[in-house]
N, C-alpha and C positions, 0 to 999 in steps of 0.2 A: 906632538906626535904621541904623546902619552895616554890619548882617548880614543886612539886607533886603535879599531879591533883587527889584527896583523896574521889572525888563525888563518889558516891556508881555506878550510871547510866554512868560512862566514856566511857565503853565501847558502851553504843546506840548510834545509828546514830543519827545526829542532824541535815541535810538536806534530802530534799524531796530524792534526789538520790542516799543518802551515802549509803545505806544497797545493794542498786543494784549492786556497783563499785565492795563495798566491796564484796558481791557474787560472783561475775564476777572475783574479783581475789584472793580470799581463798578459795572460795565453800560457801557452809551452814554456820552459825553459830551453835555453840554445842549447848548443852542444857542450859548454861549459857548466851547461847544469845551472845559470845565472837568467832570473827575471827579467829581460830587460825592457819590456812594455812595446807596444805599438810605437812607430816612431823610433826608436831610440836611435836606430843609425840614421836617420833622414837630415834634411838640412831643416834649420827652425825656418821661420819667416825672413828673417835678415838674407837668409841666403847662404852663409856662415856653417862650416860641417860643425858637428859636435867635436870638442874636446874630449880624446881619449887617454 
């Protein structure tokens, strides 16, 4: 647990351009203000939901 970054804000961008990249390749951020890419809530192949 010691390499965990445990800051409440981890997930904001911390450069002028990271929110744009990050846009550019997950889409929007949720309502949490968190990237979470196409798919993330969906089932994979197995059929099995995501571990949250």
């Amino acid at each position: 647990m010691d390499e965990v970054d445990v800051n409440p804000a981890v997930h904001r961008a911390t450069e002028p351009d990271e929110e744009q990249v990050l846009t550019e390749l997950y889409g929007a951020p949720d309502a949490d203000g968190v990237f979470r890419g196409a798919g993330a809530d969906e089932d994979d192949e197995s059929g099995a939901e995501d571990a949250e």
